[in-house]
N, C-alpha and C positions, 0 to 999 in steps of 0.2 A: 682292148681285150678282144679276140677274134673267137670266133664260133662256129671251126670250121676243123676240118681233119687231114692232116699231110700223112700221105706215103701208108703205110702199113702200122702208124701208130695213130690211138684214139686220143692220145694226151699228151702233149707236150708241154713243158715248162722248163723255163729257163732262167736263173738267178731274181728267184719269186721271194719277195721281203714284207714283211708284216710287223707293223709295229703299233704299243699301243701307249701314245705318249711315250714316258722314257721306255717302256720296258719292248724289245723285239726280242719278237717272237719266230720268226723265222727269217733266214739270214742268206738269203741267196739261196734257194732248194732249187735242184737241175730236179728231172723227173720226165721218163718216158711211161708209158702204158700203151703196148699194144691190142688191136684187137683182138679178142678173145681171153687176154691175160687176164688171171685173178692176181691181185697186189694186196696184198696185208700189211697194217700199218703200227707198228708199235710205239713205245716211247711211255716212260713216267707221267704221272698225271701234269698238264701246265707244258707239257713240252712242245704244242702247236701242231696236235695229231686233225683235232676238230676243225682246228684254221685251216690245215690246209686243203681240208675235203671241203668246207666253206667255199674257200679259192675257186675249186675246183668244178662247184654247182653254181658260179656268180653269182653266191648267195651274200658277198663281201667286197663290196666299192674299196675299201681303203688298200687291199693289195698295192705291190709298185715292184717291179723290175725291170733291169737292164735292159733283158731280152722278150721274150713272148709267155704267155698262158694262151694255149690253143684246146678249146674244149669240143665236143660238137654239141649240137645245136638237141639232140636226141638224147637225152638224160633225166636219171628218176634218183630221186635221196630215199634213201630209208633208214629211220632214225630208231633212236633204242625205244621209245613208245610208239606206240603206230597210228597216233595222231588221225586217228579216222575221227568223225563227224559226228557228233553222236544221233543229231539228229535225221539223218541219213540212213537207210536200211544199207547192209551189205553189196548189195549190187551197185545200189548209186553211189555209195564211194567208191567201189575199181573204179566206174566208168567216169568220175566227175572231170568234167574237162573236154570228154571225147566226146568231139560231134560225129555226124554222119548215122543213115540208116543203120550201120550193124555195129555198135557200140555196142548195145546191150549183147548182145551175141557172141562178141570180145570179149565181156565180160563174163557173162556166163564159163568160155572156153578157160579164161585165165582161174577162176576161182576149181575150178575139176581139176586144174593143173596140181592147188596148191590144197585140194584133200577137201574142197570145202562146196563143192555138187552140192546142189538141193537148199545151201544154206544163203542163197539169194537172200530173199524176206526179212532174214532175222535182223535185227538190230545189235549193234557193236555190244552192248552193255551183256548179252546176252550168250555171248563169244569168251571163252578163257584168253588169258593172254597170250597163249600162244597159237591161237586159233586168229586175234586181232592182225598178230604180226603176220600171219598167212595171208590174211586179206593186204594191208602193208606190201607183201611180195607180190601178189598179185596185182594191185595198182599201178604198183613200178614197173613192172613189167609188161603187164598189157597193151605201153605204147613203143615197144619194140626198142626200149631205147639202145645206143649204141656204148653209153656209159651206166655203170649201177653204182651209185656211193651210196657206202651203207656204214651207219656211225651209230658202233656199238648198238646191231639190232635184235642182240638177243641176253643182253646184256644182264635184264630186269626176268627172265624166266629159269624156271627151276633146273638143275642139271640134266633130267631126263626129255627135259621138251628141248631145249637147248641142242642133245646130241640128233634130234629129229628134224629139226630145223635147220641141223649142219648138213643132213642130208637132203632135205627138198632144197637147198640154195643150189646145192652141190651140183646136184640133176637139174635144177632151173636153168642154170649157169651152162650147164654142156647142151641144153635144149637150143636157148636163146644165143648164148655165145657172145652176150656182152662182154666189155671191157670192167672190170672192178675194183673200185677199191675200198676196201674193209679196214676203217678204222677199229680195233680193239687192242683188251687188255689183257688177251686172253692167249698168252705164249703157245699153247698146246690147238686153241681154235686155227691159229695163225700158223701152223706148221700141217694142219689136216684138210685144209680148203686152199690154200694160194699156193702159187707156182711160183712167186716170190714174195720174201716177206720186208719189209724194209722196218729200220731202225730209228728213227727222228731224237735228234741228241740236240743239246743247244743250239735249235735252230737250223739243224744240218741234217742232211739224210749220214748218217756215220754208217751203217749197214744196209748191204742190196746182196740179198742171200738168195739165190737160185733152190727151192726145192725138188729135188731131182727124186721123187719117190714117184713109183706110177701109183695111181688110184683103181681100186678105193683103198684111201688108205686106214689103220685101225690104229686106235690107243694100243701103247706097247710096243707099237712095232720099235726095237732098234734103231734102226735109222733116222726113227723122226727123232728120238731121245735125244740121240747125237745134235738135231738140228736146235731141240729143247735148250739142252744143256749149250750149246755156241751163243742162242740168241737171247739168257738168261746171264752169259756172262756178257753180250756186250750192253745189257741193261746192268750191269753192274751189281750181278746178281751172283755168288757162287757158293754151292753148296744147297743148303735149304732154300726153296724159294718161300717160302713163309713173308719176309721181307717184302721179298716183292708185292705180294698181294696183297700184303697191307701198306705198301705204298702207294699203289693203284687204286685203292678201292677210296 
């Protein structure tokens, strides 16, 4: 497994197979990510969305394929709870890891990025959840990485912090210009933040949809509808998506 970056892409993979005893789970997935691309990942629940951002963070020895996983070496996970520390004040979780004299000053800078100035001191418990998952984005991001996987990180908050946080990734993402790939369940999140959204069906990527809308983009608009309604049928969805989300959920 290499940890290294070819050409103008941040991710490459080539016939990546995953299995767990009898059951595979993913079944030869080809898969490019350019730099700066946001990538959203869909698929029913069990369909190998989490495996293959695992893959993808060598967060997962048992991978195997034919050809190559090529990650770089500059990458940060962000998960759907934001797994901060509890016994750690807010600044020393961004900064935990980071050596050198201006760490804390990176830290400082990444936490104003992400709304949360002044809230150094406080302790995680002391944070709403969607104040944790800011500190979360700021972690990842402070060490400039060149990949962001983020598995289902806004999953667990409420509707209205959810569309806030679609907006500071949004802006983080055109700041920083990482590479991304967003695992979610969330058809509508995944047609309003990625530039493409891919589909994972038994083990196969089945859909690589190009979003062609310029940003920012709004609920309602037309156009995403259309992307809605393509990427709800080839989740085998038509008509109500009711189904759906309680097949995901």
């Amino acid at each position: 497994m290499a940890t290294d970056t070819r050409g103008l892409n941040v991710v490459e993979v080539r016939a990546l197979r995953r299995g767990f005893g009898e059951r595979i789970v993913l079944r030869g997935v080809d898969l490019d990510i350019a730099r700066g691309e946001f990538v959203a990942l869909l698929g029913r629940s069990g369909s190998g969305k989490s495996t293959l951002l695992r893959a993808l963070g060598e967060l997962d020895q048992g991978v195997a394929g034919d050809g190559d996983l090529t990650v770089p070496h500059e990458r940060a996970v962000v998960f759907q709870d934001s797994r901060l520390l509890p016994w750690l004040e807010v600044l020393d979780n961004v900064t935990l890891g980071l050596n050198g004299a201006g760490a804390a000053d990176r830290g400082r800078e990444a936490l104003a990025e992400v709304g949360l100035a002044g809230r150094e001191k406080a302790w995680p418990r002391e944070l709403s959840g969607g104040e944790q998952q800011r500190v979360a984005l700021a972690r990842s991001l402070v060490r400039e990485p060149s990949l962001l996987l983020a598995d289902e990180p806004f999953g667990a908050l409420d509707a209205l912090t959810r569309i806030r946080m679609h907006r500071l990734l949004e802006d983080l993402c055109a700041r920083h210009r990482p590479a991304v790939l967003l695992v979610t369940h969330d058809v509508d999140e995944a047609v309003l933040l990625a530039d493409r959204v891919l589909v994972l069906d038994d083990g196969r990527i089945a859909v690589d949809l190009v979003v062609e809308q310029p940003r920012p983009r709004r609920h309602g608009d037309p156009a995403l509808i259309r992307y809605r309604e393509q990427l709800l049928a080839a989740l085998g969805v038509t008509g109500d998506s009711a189904q759906y989300e309680k097949d995901v959920s």
